[in-house]
C-alpha positions as CSV (number, residue, x, y, z in Angstrom):
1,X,0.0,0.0,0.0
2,X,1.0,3.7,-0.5
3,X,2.3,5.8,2.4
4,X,-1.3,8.0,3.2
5,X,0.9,11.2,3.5
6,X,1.9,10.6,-0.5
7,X,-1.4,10.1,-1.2
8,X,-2.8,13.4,0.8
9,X,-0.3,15.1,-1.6
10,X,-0.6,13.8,-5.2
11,X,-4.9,13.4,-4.9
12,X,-7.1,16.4,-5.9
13,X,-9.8,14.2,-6.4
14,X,-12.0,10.9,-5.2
15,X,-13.5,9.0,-7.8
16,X,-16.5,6.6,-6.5
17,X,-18.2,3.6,-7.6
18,X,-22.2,4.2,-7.0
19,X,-23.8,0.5,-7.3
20,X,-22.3,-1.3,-4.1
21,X,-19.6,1.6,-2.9
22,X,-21.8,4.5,-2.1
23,X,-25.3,3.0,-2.0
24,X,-25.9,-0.4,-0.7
25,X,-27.0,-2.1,-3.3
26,X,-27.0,-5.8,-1.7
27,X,-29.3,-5.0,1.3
28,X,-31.5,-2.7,-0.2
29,X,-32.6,-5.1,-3.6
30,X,-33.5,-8.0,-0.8
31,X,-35.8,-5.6,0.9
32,X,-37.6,-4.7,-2.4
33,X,-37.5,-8.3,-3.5
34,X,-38.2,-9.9,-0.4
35,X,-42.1,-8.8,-0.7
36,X,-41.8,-9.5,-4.5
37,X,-40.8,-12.9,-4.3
38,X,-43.2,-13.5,-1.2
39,X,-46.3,-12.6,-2.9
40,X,-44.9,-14.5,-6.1
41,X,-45.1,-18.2,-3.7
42,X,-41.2,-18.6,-4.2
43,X,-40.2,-20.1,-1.1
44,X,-35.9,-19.6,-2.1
45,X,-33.7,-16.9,-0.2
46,X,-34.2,-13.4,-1.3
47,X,-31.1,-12.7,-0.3
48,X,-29.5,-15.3,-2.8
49,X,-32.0,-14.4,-5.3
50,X,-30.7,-10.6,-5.6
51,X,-27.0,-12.3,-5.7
52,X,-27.8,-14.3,-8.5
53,X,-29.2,-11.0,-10.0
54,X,-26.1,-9.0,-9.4
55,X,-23.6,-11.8,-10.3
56,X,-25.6,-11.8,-13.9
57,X,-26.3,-8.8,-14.4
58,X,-21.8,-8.5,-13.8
59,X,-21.3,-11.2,-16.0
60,X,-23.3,-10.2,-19.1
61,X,-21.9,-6.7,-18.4
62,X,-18.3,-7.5,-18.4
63,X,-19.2,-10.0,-22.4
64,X,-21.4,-6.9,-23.5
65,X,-17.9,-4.6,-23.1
66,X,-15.5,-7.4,-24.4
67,X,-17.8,-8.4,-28.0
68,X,-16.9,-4.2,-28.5
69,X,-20.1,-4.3,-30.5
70,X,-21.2,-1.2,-29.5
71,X,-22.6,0.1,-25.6
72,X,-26.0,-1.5,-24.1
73,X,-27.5,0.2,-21.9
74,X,-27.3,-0.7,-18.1
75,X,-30.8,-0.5,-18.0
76,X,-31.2,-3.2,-20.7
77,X,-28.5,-5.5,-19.5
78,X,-30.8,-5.5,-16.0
79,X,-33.8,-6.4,-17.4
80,X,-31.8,-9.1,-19.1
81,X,-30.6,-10.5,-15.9
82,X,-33.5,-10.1,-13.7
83,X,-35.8,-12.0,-16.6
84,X,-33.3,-14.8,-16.4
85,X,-32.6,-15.0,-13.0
86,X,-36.7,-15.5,-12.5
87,X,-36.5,-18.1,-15.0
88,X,-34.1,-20.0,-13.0
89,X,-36.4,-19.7,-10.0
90,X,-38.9,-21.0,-11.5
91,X,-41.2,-17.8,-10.8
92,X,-43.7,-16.5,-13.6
93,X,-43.4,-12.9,-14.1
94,X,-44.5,-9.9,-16.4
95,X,-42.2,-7.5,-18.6
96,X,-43.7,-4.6,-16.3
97,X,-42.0,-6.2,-13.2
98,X,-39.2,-6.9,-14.8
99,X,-38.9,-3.2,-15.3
100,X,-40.0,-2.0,-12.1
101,X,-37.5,-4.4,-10.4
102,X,-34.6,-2.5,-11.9
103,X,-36.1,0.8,-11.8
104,X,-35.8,0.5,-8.0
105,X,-32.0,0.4,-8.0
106,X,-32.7,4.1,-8.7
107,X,-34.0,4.6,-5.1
108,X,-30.7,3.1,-3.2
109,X,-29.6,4.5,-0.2
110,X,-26.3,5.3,0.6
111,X,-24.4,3.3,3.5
112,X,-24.8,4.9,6.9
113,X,-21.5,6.6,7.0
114,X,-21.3,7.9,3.5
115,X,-22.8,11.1,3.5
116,X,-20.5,12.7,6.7
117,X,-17.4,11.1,5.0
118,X,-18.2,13.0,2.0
119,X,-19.1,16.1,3.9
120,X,-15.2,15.6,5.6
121,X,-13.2,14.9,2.1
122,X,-15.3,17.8,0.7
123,X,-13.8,20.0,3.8
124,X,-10.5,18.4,2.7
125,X,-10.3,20.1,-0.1
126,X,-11.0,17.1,-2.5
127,X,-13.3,17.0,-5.4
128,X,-15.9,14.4,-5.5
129,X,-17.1,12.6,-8.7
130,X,-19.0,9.4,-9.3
131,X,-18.1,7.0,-12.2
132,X,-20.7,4.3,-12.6
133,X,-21.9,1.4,-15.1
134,X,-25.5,3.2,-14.6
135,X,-26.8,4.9,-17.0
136,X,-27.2,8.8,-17.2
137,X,-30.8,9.3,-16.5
138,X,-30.8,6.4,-13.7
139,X,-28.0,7.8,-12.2
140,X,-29.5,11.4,-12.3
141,X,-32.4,9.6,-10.5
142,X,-30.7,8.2,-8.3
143,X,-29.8,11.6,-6.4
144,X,-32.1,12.9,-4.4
145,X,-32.2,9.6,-2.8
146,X,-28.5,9.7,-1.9
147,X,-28.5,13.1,-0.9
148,X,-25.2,14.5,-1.7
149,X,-24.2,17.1,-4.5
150,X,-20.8,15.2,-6.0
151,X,-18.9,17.6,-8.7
152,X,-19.5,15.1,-11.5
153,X,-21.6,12.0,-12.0
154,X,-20.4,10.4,-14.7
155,X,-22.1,7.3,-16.7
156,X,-19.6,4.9,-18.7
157,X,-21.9,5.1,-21.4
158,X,-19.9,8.6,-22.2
159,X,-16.5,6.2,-22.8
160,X,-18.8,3.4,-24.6
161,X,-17.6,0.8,-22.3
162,X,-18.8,-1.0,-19.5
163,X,-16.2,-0.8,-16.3
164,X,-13.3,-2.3,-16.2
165,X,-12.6,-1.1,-19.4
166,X,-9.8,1.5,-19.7
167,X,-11.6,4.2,-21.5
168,X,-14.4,4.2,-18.4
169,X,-11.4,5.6,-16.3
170,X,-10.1,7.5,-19.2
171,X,-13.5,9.3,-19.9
172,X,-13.4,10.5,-16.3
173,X,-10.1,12.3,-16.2
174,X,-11.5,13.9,-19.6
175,X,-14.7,14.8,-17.8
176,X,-13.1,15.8,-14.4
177,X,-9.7,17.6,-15.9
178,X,-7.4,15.8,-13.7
179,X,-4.8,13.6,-14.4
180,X,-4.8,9.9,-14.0
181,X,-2.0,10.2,-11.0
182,X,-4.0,12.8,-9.4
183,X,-7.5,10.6,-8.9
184,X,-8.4,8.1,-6.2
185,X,-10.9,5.4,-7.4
186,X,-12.7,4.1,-4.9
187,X,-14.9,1.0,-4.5
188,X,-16.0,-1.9,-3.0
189,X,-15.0,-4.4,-5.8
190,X,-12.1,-5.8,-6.4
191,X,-12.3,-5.4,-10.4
192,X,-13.4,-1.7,-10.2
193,X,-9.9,-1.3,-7.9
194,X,-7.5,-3.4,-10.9
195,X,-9.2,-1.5,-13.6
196,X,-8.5,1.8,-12.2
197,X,-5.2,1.0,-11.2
198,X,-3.9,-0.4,-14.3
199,X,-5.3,2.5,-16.2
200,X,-3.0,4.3,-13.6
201,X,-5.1,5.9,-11.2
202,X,-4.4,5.3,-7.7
203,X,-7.7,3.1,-5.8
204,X,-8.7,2.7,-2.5
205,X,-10.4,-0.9,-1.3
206,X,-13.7,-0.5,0.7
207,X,-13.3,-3.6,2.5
208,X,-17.1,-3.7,4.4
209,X,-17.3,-7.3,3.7
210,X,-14.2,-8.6,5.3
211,X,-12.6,-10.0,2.0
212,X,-9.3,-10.6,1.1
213,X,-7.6,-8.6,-2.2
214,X,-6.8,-11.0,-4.8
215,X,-3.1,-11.8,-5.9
216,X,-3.0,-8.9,-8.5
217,X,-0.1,-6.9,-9.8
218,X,-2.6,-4.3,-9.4
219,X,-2.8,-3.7,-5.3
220,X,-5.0,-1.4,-3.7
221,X,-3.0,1.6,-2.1
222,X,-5.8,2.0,0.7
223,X,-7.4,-0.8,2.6
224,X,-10.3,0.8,4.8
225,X,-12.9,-0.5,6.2
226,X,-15.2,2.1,5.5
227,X,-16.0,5.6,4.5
228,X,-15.4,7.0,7.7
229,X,-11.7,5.2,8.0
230,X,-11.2,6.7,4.3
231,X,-12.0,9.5,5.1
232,X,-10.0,10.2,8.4
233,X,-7.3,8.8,6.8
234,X,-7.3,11.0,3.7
235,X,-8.0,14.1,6.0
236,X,-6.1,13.5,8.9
């Protein structure tokens, strides 16, 4: 990891993931879909079933970006997963709920020690920016229900790529007007962390889920537990 007084030098600007890294993503889509999938009769874990959802929705993500036949929409690659994921189940469903299933990732909140953390690196002296797979009009949704004016939100559908790609990190400094060297990327996941890294940003690891960092050349230079240690450490 990288000595935090370097860092407090070189960054002029935190760069966040949104989907798992500012709001919680995992808790909040079992409490929409726990009442979904009750009144539907399926008797599985809604909890496993939202996993299953993410894991898919990831996976047909990351081929979407690596055919380079041109940008789907988050939104569509959702639906995609959600409509398969119920197939699995078992679960008979409409296109409408389909829809309003993913719509809701819209109305995320944030984890409970996001917003003062922000409020502290923004006191710091450090521009703020979101850089998320969402797309432009769901991440403009999204908000008023996280409650915090960031610099720049910025959708990878700008670069034409879903994230890890290169040009998702590239379109931010283009967007933002800082250099690589000068931007922390920060999330939850450890691909979001290699991806920014090898593009040549630094990254910090939100490690809420007590996970260890893969063998990568690609290391985070923070490890923190949370916003609050990020940002202490950062401001301190």
């Amino acid at each position: 990891m990288t000595d935090p007084e370097i860092l407090k030098r070189e960054i002029k600007i935190l760069v966040f993931d949104q989907y798992g890294t500012v709001v919680d993503m995992q808790k909040g889509l079992t409490e929409i879909a726990t009442p979904f999938l009750k009144e539907k009769g399926w008797e599985g874990n809604p909890h496993s079933f939202v996993t299953w959802w993410r894991r898919t929705h990831f996976e047909n993500s990351m081929i979407d970006a690596l055919c380079d036949r041109g940008h789907t929409p988050y939104r569509q690659i959702g639906h995609r997963a959600v409509s398969v994921v119920m197939d699995r189940a078992g679960i008979k469903y409409t296109q409408d709920e389909v829809q309003w299933l993913v719509s809701e990732i819209e109305k995320l909140k944030p984890f409970p020690d996001v917003i003062e953390a922000l409020g502290q690196l923004r006191e710091g002296g450090y521009q703020l920016a979101i850089l998320s797979n969402g797309d432009p009009d769901m991440l403009a949704n999204a908000g008023p229900h996280i409650g915090f004016p960031f610099d720049h939100v910025i959708s990878v559908e700008a670069a034409g790529y879903f994230k890890p790609h290169w040009a998702t990190y590239a379109t931010a400094c283009d967007i933002t007007g800082f250099d690589r060297t000068s931007c922390l990327f920060v999330a939850n996941h450890e691909f979001d962390c290699v991806g920014a890294k090898s593009f040549g940003m630094r990254s910090a690891f939100i490690d809420r889920r007590k996970r260890p960092f893969g063998a990568w050349p690609e290391q985070p230079d923070l490890i923190v537990e949370n916003f609050k240690e990020l940002a202490d450490t950062m401001c301190g």
